[in-house]
C-alpha positions as a printed NumPy array, in Angstrom:
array([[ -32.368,  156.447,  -87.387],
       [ -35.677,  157.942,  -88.024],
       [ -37.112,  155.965,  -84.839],
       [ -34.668,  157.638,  -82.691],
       [ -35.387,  160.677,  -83.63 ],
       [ -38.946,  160.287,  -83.188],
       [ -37.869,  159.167,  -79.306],
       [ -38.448,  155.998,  -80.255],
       [ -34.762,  154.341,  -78.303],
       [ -34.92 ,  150.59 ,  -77.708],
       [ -37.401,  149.794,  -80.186],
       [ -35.898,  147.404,  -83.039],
       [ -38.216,  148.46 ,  -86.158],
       [ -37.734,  146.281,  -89.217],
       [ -40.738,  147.664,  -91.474],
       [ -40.221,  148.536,  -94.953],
       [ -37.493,  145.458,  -95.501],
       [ -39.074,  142.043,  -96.583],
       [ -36.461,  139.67 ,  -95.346],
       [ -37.774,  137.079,  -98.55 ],
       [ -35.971,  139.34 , -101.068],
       [ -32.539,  139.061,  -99.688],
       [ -31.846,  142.704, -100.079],
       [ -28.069,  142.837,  -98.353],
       [ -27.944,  146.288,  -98.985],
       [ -31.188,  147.133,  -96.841],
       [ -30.029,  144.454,  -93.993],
       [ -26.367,  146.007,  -93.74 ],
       [ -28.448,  149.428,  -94.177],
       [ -29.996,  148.668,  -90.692],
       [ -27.296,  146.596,  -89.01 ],
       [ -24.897,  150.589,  -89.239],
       [ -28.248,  151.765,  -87.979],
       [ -28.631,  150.004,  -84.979],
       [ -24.557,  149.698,  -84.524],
       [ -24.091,  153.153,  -84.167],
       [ -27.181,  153.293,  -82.09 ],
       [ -25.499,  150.984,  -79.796],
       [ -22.499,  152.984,  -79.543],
       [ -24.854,  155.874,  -79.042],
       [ -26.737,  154.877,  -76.52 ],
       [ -25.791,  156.825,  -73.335],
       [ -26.314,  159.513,  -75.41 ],
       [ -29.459,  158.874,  -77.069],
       [ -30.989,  157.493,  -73.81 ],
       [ -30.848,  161.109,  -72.101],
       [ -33.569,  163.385,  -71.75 ],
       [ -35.094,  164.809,  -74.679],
       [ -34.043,  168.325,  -75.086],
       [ -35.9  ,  171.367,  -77.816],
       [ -33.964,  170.232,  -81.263],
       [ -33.317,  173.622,  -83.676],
       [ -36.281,  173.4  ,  -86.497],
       [ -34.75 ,  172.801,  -89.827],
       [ -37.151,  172.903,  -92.346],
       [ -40.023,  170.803,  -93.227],
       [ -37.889,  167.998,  -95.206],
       [ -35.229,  167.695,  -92.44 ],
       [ -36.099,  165.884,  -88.974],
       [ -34.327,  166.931,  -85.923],
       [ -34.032,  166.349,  -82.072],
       [ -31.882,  166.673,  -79.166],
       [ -30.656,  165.036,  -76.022],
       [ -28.789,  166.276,  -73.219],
       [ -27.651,  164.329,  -69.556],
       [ -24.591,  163.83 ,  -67.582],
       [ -22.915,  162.074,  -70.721],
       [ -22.879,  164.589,  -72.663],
       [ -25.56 ,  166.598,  -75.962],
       [ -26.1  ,  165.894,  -78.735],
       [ -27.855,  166.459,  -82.016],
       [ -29.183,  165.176,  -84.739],
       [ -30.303,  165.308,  -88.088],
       [ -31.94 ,  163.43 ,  -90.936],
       [ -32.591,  164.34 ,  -94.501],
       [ -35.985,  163.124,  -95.384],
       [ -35.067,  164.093,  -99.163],
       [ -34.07 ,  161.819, -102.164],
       [ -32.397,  165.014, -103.394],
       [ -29.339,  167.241, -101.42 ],
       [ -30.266,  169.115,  -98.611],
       [ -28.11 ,  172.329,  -97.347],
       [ -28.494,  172.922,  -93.962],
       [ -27.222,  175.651,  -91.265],
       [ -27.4  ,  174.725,  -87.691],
       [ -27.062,  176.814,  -84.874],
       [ -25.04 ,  174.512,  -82.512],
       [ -24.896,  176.842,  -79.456],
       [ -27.674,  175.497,  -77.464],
       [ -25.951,  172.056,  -77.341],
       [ -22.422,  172.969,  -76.528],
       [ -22.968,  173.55 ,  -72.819],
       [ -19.341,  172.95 ,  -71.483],
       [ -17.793,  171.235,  -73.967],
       [ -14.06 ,  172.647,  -75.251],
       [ -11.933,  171.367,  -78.502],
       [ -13.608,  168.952,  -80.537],
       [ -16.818,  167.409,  -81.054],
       [ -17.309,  163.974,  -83.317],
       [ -19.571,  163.889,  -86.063],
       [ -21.062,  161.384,  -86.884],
       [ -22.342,  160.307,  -90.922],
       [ -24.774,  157.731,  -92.022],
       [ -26.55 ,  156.826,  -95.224],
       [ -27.663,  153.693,  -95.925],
       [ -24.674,  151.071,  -94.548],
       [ -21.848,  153.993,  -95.417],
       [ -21.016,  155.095,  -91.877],
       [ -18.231,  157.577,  -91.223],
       [ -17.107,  159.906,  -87.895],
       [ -15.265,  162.997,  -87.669],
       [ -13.584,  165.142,  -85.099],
       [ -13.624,  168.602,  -86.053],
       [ -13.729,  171.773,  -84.04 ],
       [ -16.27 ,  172.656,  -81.779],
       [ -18.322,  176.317,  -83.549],
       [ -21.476,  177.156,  -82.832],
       [ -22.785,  177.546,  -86.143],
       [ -22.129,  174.429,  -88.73 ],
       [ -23.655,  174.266,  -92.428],
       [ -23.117,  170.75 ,  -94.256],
       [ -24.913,  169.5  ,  -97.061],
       [ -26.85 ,  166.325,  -96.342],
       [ -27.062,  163.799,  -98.32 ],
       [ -30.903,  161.616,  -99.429],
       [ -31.88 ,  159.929,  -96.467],
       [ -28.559,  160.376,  -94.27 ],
       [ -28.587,  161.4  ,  -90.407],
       [ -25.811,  163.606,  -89.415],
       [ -25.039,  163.854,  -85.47 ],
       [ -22.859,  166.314,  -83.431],
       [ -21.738,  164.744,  -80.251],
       [ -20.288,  166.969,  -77.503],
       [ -18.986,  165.299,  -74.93 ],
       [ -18.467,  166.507,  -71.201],
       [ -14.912,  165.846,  -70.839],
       [ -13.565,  166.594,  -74.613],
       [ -10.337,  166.453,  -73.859],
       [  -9.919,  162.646,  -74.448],
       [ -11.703,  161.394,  -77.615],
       [ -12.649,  157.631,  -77.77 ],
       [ -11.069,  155.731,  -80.867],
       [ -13.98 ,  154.667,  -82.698],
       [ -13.848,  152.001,  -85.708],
       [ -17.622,  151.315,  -87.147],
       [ -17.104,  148.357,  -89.431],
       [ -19.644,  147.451,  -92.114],
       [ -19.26 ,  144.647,  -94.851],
       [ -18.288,  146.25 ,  -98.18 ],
       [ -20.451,  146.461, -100.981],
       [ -19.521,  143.598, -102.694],
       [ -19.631,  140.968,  -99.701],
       [ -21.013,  137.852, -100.166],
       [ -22.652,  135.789,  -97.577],
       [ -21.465,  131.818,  -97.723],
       [ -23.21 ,  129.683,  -98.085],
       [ -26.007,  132.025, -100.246],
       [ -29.012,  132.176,  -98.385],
       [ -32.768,  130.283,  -99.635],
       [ -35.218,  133.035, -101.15 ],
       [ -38.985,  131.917, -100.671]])
């Protein structure tokens, strides 16, 4: 999430996971990544729009277009982060509901909740929270983000070198 943020969109980064050491949990880390970037993406692809400064642990930005704002979040922490952001700039003409969206590591999660200008949630280490407002609220797509559970096995196991 980290290269979005950085307006990095369409760029498939794989440093930092050595795909010798069958990590599963890194790989399904980065497949939710790039899964919710792909549902994302008409979003994410907008223009780049001033994102609300956090503090210096958190990274921020902003996008804005035709379908729809958003913003986002990440916690750049191994520790809790408690954060307060001013959501007015991004609401535009949105009404009812806007989804947020959760990730850390492969847990991803959405919620609808009410759209208020002012939201404080406590991020977790390393997770990127994003508020989605949509143009036309009044409809909100069914969304199911699957990820393999924690104790999935692939078959056959896979060769280590």
């Amino acid at each position: 999430m980290m290269t979005v943020i950085l307006g990095g969109a369409g760029i498939r980064a794989f440093g930092g996971i050595d795909g010798a050491a069958c990590d599963s949990a890194s790989w399904q880390a980065l497949a939710s990544s790039y899964n919710l970037i792909h549902l994302l993406e008409p979003q994410i692809l907008q223009q780049e729009v001033a994102a609300t400064n956090l503090g210096p642990n958190i990274y921020t930005a902003a996008r804005s277009g035709s379908n729809g704002r958003l913003f986002m979040a990440l916690n750049s922490m191994e520790a809790p982060q408690t954060v307060s952001v001013n959501l007015a700039p991004y609401i535009g003409a949105s009404t009812g509901f806007m989804t947020r969206y959760h990730i850390a590591g492969s847990q991803v999660f959405t919620e609808s909740v009410p759209i208020a200008s002012q939201d404080t949630i406590t991020l977790a280490p390393n997770e990127t929270v994003i508020w989605l407002f949509r143009n036309n609220t009044n409809v909100l797509p069914t969304v199911e983000i699957v990820w393999p559970p924690a104790n999935a096995q692939v078959e056959p196991q896979p060769t280590c070198r």
